[in-house]
C-alpha positions in Angstrom: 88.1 121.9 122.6 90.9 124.3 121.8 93.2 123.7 118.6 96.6 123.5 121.4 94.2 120.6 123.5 93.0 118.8 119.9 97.0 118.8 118.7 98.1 117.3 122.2 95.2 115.0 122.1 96.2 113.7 118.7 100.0 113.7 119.8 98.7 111.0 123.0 96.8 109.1 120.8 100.1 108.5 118.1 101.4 106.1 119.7 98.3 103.5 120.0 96.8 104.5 116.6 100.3 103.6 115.0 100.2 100.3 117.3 96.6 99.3 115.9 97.9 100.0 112.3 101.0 98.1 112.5 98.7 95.1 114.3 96.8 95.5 110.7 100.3 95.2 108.7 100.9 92.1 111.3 97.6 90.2 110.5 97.6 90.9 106.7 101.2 89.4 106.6 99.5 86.8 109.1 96.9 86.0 106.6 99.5 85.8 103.6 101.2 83.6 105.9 98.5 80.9 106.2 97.7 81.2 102.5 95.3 83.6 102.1 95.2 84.8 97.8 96.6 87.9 98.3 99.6 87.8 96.6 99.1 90.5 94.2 98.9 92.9 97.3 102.1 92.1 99.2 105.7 91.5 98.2 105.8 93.5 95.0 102.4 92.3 94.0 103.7 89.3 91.1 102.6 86.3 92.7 98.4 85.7 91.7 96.3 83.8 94.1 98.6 82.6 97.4 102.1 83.2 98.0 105.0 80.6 97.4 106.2 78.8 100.2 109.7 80.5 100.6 107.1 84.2 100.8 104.8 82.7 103.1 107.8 81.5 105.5 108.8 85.4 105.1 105.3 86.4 105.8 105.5 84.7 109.1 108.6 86.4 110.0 106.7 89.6 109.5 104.3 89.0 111.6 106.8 88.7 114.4 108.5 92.1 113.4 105.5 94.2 113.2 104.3 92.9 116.0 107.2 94.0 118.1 107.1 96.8 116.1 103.9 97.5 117.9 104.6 96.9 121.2 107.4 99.4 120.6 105.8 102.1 119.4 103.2 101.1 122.5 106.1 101.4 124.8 106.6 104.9 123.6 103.6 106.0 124.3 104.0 104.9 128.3 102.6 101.3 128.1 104.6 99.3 129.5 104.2 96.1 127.6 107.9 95.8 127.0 110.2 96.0 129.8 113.0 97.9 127.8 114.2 101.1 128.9 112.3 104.6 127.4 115.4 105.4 125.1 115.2 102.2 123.4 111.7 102.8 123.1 112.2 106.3 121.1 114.9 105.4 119.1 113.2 102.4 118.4 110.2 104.5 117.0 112.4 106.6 115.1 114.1 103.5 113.2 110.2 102.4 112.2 109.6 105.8 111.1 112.1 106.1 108.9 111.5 101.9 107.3 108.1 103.1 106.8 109.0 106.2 105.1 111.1 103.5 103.0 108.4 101.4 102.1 106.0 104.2 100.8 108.9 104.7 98.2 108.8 100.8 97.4 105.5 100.8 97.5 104.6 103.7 95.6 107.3 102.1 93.0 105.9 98.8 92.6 103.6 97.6 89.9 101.1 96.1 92.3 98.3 98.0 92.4 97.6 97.4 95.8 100.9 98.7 97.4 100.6 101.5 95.0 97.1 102.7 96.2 96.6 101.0 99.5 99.8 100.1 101.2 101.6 103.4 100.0 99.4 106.0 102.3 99.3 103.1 104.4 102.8 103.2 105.5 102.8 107.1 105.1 100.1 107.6 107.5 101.6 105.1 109.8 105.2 107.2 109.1 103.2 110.1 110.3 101.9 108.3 113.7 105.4 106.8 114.6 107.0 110.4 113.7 104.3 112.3 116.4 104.7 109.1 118.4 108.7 109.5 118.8 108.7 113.4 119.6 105.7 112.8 122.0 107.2 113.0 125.9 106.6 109.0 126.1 104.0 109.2 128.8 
């Protein structure tokens, strides 16, 4: 395998390795949801043990957005699990691109631990994914 065949296989693969991690962000937020003691990893990390009701109710709205944040990002890369039109689709992956690029900056600033360390590359790495996934040719 040729270093021009390994790039273009990582550029196809961007699209559903940025799917599977924003599925992750989905079930974590699904989990926080439901009342799971993970507070001190999620929503600036204050809240010990499980999140307030008002956070959980938020949590559930996550969910929902990273999930059709996935499906997006999976439309991108030729799936067609959403029936919206291939523009929508790239644009789409640009506007996640540039919210995750905003939340390694709040996560990298927050005194959690967690979103410091884990959820910082976290969202860069996914950044990264949406970024080869948006100037892929969507097929």
């Amino acid at each position: 395998m040729t270093a021009t065949t390994m790039g273009w296989t990582l550029v196809k693969g961007a699209p559903m390795a940025a799917a599977v991690g924003l599925v992750g962000i989905a079930l974590f937020q699904l989990a926080l949801a439901v009342g799971a003691p993970l507070g001190r990893a999620a929503w600036g990390g204050t809240h010990v043990g499980p999140l307030p009701t008002g956070w959980r109710v938020a949590s559930g709205v996550a969910v929902i957005v990273w999930t059709f944040a996935a499906l997006v990002v999976l439309r991108r890369g030729g799936m067609g699990l959403l029936g919206m039109p291939e523009t929508v689709a790239r644009w789409g992956t640009w506007v996640l691109f540039g919210l995750l690029l905003l939340g390694v900056l709040m996560n990298v600033a927050s005194s959690s631990a967690w979103e410091r360390y884990f959820w910082g590359p976290y969202a860069l790495i996914l950044a990264g994914l949406c970024s080869l996934a948006a100037n892929s040719d969507g097929t």
